[in-house]
N, C-alpha and C positions, 0 to 999 in steps of 0.2 A: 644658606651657607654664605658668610661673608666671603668676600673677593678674595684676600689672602688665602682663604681654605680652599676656594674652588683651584688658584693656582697651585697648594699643595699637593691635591689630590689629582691633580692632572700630572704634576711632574712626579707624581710616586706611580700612577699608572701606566706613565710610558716609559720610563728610566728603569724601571725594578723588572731587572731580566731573570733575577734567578730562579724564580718560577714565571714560567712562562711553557706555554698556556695560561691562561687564568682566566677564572668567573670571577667576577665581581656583583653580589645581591646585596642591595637596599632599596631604600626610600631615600630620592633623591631629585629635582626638578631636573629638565634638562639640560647636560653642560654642553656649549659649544666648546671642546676643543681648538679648533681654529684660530677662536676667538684670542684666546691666550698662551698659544703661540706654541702648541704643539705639532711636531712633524708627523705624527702616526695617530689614530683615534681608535678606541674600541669598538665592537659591535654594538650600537645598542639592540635591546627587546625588548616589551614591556606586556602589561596586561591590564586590562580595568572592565569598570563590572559597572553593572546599569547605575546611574547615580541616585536613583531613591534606594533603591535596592542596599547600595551600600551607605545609606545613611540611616535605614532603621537601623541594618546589621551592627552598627557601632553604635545606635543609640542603645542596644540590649545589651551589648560585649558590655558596655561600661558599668550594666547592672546586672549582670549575671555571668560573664566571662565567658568562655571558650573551652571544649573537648583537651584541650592541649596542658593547659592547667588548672585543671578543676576546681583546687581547692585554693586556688590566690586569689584574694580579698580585692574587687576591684574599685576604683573612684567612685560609683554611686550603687555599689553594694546595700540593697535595703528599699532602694528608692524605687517603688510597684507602680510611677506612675504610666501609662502603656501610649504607644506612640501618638496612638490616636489624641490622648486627652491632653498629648503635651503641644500638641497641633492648634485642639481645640484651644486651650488655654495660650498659647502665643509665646509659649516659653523659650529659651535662649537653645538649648539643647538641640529643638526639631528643626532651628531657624534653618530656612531654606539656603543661608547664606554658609550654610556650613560643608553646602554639598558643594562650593569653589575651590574644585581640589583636584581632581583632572586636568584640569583647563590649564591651571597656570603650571603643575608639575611638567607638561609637555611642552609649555612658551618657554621657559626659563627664569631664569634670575633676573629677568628685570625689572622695575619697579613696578610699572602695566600688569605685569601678569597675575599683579598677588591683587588687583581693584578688582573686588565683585562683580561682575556684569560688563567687563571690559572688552567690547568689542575686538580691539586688533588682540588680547589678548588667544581669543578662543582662533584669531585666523594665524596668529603666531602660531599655536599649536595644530593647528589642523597643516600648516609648513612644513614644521619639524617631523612631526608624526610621518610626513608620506617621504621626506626627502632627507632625515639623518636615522630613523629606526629601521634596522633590517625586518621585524616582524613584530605588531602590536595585535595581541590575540584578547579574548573575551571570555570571561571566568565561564561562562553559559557553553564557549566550546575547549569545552579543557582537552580534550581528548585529540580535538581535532589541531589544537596551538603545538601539543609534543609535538603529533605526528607530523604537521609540515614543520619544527623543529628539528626533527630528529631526520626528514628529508633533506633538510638545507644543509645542518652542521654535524653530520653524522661522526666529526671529531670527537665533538662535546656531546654529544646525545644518543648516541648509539645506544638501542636496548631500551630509551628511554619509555617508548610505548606500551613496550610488555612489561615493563616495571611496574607503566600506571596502571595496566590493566590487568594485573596479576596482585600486584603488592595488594596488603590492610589497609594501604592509604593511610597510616598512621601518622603520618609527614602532615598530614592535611588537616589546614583547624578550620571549627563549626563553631560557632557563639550557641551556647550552653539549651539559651531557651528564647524565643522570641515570637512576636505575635504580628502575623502579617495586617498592614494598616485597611482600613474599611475602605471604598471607594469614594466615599466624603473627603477622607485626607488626601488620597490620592490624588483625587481633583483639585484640592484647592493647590498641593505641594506645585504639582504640575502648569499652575496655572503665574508661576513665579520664573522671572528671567531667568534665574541663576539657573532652575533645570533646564528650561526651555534651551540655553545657552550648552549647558552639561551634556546634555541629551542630545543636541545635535553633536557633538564632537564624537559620544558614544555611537553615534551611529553610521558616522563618518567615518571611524575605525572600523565599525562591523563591516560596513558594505565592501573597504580596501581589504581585508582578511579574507571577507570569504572569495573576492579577485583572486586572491594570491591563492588562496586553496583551490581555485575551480579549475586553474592554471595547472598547479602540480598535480590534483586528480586529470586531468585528462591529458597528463604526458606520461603517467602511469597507465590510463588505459590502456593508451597508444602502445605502449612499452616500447617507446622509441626515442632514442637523444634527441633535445633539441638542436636543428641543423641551423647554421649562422652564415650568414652570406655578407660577403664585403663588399660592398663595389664602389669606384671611383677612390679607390686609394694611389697617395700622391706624395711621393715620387715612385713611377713602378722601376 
């Protein structure tokens, strides 16, 4: 997003009252409001999913699509080559560098974020993720991201759990057909900064999720409010 649009979209988010409440879902790095000089900022939330895991997922979507639209023709519609052998062959598609997509969507907009293998960029992100996102959850615990969801913001999410856990889930897209990779690929993928780099952010989000969920499950145990104690406030 050039610089003009990030300030567009910042001044149409905090200026435009007339719906208000509001969600706002996309695909989007992260914006520092701050930054460019808004008085108020949104909640952010986000989600993200093991990074091999979602690079076959998009290597198959691209040749065989998705539950969601069955019959749209997609970019390599035809093309039977299967993960593994685009691995083995070294091709552009599996390149490990494709999986730098996490990392810099959580740094932001600055130039760093978008270099492959960008150290300050994955500790930019590992920043952001704990000190400007209200709650960064994992496709693996979907059930569990509503429910402390629907615990925090019961504004926006009330009901949302018995939704997921009742509805067809029809809401929900699956890529059509796909072949999970051999351990051959696995190893070699894994053996690339780019996941090595991916994969610790991933799991750097896991272990602060499941904090936050271990927290709200056992003040539900409890069934008891959390008690706050002030002390040394100045001037009494």
């Amino acid at each position: 997003m050039s610089l003009n649009n990030q300030y567009k979209f910042v001044q149409n988010v905090t200026k435009w009252q007339e719906v208000k409440p509001a969600l706002y879902h996309g695909h989007m790095a992260f914006l520092n409001f701050d930054r460019l000089g808004a008085t108020s900022k949104p909640i952010f939330v986000n989600l993200i999913r093991k990074p091999l895991d979602r690079l076959v997922s998009y290597y198959y979507f691209l040749r065989n699509g998705d539950n969601y639209r069955p019959h749209l023709v997609r970019k390599k519609h035809g093309d039977k080559m299967t993960f593994d052998e685009c691995v083995e062959r070294g091709q552009p598609d599996c390149d490990p560098n494709n999986m730098w997509l996490q990392v810099p969507f959580f740094c932001g907009h600055s130039a760093d974020c978008w270099k492959p293998g960008n150290q300050w960029a994955l500790d930019q992100a590992k920043h952001n993720l704990v000190n400007h996102y209200l709650l960064v959850g994992v496709t693996e615990q979907m059930l569990d991201f509503i429910t402390v969801l629907e615990a925090t913001l019961p504004r926006f999410f009330k009901g949302a759990t018995e939704y997921y856990l009742n509805s067809n889930k029809s809401h929900l897209r699956q890529t059509s057909s796909k072949i999970e990779p051999n351990l051959l690929t696995v190893d070699k993928i894994q053996q690339s900064t780019i996941w090595k780099m991916e994969n610790e952010l991933y799991e750097f989000a896991l272990e602060h999720f499941n904090f936050v969920k271990r927290k709200l499950l056992a003040k539900e145990a409890n069934n008891v409010a959390q008690i706050y104690f002030y002390e040394k406030i100045r001037p009494k």
